[in-house]
C-alpha positions in Angstrom: 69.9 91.2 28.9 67.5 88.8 30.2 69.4 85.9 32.4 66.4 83.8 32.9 67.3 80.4 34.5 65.4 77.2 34.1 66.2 74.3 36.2 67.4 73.9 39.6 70.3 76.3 41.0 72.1 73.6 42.2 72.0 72.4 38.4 73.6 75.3 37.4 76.2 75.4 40.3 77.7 71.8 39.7 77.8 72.9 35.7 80.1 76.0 37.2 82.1 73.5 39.9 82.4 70.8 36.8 83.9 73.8 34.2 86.0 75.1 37.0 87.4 71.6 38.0 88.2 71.2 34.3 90.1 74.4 34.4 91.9 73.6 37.0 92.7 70.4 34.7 94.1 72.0 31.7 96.0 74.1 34.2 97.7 71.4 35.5 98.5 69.9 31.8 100.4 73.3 31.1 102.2 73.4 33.9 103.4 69.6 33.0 103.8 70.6 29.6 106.2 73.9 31.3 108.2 72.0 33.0 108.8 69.4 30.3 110.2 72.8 28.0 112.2 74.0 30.6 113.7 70.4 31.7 114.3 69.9 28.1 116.0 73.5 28.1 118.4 72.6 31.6 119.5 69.1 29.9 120.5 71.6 26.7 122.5 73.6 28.6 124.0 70.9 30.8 125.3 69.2 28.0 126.9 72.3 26.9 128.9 73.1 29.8 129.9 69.3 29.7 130.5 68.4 26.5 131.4 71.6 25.6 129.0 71.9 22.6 125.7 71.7 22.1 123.8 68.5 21.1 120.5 69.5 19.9 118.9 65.9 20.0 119.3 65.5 23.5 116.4 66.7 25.2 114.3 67.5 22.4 111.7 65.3 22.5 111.0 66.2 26.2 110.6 69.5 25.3 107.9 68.6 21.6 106.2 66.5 24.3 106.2 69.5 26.5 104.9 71.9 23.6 101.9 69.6 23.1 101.3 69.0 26.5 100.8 72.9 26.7 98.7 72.6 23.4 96.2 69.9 25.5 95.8 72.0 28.3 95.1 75.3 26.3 92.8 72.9 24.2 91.2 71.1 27.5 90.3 75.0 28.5 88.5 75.6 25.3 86.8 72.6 25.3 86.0 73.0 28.7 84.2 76.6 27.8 82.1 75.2 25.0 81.1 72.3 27.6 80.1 74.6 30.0 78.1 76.9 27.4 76.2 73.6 26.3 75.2 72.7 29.0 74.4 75.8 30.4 72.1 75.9 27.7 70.6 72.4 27.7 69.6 73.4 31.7 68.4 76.6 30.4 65.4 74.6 28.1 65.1 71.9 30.4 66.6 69.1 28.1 69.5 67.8 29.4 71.2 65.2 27.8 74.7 63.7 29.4 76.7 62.9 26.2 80.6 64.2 27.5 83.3 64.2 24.5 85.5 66.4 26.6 86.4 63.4 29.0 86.4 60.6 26.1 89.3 63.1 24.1 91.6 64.2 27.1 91.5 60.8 28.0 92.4 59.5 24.8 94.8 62.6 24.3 96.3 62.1 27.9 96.7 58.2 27.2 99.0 58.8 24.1 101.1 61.4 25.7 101.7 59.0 28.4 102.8 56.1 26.4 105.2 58.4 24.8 106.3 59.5 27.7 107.3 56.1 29.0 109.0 55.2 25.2 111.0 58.3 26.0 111.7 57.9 29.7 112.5 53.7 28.4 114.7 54.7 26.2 116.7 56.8 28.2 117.5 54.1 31.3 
């Protein structure tokens, strides 16, 4: 296997630092998206001991939210990987262009799970 390398090094060191900063991202959106589930799963069983029975709506949304969160991050990693590999190759023939979807969706993504969030966390004061 032939790993010739155009470009500068540096070039190809800042696309690794870039990839692993964005890994590091989607790490932290499944962590979020963990401790959503579980805090969805302690206000279950809180209301149990308290009430006595179980209420499934209460805490559920917390925990969907939580679920997708976890979907974004593992999504963000993917995305993050094919990122990586294009550019990777665009430094490779020397014709870099800077066109980045990856930030423009996790945004976007990030920006709906927030206002949700704050419906939910609203609605509950």
């Amino acid at each position: 296997m032939d790993n010739k390398q155009t470009g500068k090094p540096n070039d190809h060191l800042a696309n690794e630092r870039t990839f692993l900063a964005w890994i590091r991202t989607s790490i932290g959106i499944i962590g979020l998206g963990f401790i959503l589930v579980k805090f969805s799963m302690f206000i279950r069983q809180i209301s149990f001991i308290v009430e006595d029975q179980a209420s499934p709506s209460q805490g559920s949304h917390s925990g969907i939210i939580g679920v997708i969160l976890v979907a974004i991050g593992a999504l963000t990693a993917v995305m993050a990987y094919a990122n990586y590999k294009k550019i990777e190759k665009q430094l490779e023939s020397n014709s870099y262009s800077n066109s980045n979807q990856l930030t423009t969706y996790l945004t976007v993504g990030m920006v709906i799970i927030s206002i949700i969030l704050i419906w939910y966390l609203a609605k509950s004061i």
